[in-house]
N, C-alpha and C positions, 0 to 999 in steps of 0.2 A: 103488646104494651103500647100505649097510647102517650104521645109527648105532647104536651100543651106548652105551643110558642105564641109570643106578646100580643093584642091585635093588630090587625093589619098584613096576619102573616099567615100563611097555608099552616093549614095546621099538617102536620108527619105521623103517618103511623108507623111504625118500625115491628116486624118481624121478628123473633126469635125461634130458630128451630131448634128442639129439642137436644139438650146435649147426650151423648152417646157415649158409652162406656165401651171400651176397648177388649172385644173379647175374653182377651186371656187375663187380664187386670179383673172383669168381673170373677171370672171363674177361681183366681187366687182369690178375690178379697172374700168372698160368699161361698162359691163350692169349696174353693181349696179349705179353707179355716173351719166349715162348719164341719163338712165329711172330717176330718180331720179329729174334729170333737168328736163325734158318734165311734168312731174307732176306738181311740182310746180313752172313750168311756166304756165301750163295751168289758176293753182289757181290764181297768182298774175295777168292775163289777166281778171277776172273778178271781181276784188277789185276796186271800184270805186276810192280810194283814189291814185291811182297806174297809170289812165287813161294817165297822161299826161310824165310819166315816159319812157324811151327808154329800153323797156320789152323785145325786139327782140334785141337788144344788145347784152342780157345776153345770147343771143345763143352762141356766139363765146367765153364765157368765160372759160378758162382753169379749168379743176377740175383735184384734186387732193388729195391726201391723209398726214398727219401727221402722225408723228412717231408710232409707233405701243406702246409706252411705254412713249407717253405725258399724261401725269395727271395735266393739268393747263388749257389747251388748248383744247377746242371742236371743235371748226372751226374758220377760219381766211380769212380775205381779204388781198392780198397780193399786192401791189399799182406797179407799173414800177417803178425804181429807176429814181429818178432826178424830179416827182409828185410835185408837193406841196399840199400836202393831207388840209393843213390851209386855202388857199387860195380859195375852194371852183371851183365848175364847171367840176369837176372830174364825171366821167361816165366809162361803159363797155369797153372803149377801153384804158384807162388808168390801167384795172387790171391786173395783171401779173397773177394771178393763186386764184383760191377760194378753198382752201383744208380743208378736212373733215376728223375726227378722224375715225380711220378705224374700230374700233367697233359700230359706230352709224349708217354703212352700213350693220347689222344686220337684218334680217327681225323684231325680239323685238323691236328694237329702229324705225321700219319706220315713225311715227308719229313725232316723236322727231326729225327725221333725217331731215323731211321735213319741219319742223319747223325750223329748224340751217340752211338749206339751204336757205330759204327767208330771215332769219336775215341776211347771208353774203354778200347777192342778195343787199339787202338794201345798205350795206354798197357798191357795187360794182355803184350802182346809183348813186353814189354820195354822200352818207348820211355817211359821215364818223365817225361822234362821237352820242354817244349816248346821244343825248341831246333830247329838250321834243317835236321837231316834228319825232326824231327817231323813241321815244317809240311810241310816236303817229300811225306811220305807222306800227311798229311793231304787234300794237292792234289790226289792221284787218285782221289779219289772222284768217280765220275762226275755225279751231281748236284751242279754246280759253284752253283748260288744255295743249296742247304742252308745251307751256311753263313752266309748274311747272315741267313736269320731267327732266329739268336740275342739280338738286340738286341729282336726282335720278340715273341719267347715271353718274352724275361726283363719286357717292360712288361708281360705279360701276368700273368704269376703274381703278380708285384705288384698289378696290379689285384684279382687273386681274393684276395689277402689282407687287401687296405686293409679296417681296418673303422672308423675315425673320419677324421674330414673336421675338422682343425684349424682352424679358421674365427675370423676377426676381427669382431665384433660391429661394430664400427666402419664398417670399408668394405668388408664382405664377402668379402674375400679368405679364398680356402681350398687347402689341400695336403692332398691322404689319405695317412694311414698308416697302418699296421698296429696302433703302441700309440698310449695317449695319450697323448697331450702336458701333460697334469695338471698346468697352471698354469707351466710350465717356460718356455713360450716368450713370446716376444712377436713383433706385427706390425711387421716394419722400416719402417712407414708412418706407423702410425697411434703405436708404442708402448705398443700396448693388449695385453692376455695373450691369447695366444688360446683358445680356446672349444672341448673336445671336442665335436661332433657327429654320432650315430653314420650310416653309412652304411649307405644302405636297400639293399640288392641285389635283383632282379626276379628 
């Protein structure tokens, strides 16, 4: 990049080297997500319930990732704006992006990961609310415990975001969260305010 200063003055040429992607950051945002797709595409190609669905659509669907510090949100279907998601007949080419909580591209969470990924898949087909032919297809996913570790990954990211330990000076009692509690709350025990203290992570 070349910078042009007033006359009378040296002109600067200024260098930039090449910015560089962090290993394991590429490998989650491109390996981890795509391989990811080819897997469970592979699965949803031999679901019966799935046969008459446009399975090779979802090749062109966008992935991506959520905030690094979402605690509500596992994965989302994200529609083009101007959609009418009510109106029904929606398909692969009407999604704008299918994004994934960046801790569920963990090699611990793959089972769970691939299980989030075909619920999203679902909703990218067309099946936009979770009503009872959703759950329905949802069902034949062949790894039938995928599903219960939801409740499991969702303690989970919570954990990775807690960063203060509201704590009761009193009688010790403490709850982590994620913000502080800056004098807001008190201990239903003691009546005392409780006490930001930040949490140490190893």
């Amino acid at each position: 990049m070349t910078v042009e200063l007033p006359p009378g003055q040296q002109r600067l040429r200024i260098e930039f080297a090449p910015m560089e992607m962090d290993p394991a950051e590429e490998t989650t945002t491109h390996g981890g997500l795509n391989g990811l797709r080819s897997r469970v595409l592979g699965i949803m190609a031999t679901i019966p319930e799935l046969a008459d669905h446009d399975i090779r659509g979802l090749e062109d669907v966008p992935l991506g990732r959520l905030r690094r510090d979402a605690t509500r949100l596992h994965g989302v279907c994200r529609y083009h704006k101007g959609r009418r998601t009510a109106a029904g007949g929606l398909g692969p080419g009407d999604v704008r992006e299918v994004a994934l909580h960046p801790q569920v591209l963990k090699e611990e969470w793959c089972e769970y990961a691939s299980f989030l990924l075909f619920h999203e898949f679902l909703h990218a087909l067309g099946h936009v609310h979770h009503d009872r032919n959703f759950r329905k297809l949802e069902a034949s996913w062949p790894n039938t415990e995928a599903h219960d570790l939801q409740k499991t990954f969702a303690r989970h990211i919570r954990a990775v975001n807690w960063r203060w330990s509201w704590t009761c000076p009193e009688c010790g009692w403490c709850c982590s969260r994620s913000l502080r509690a800056a004098g807001r709350y008190r201990c239903r025990s003691c009546q005392v305010t409780l006490v930001d203290v930040p949490v140490v992570t190893t």
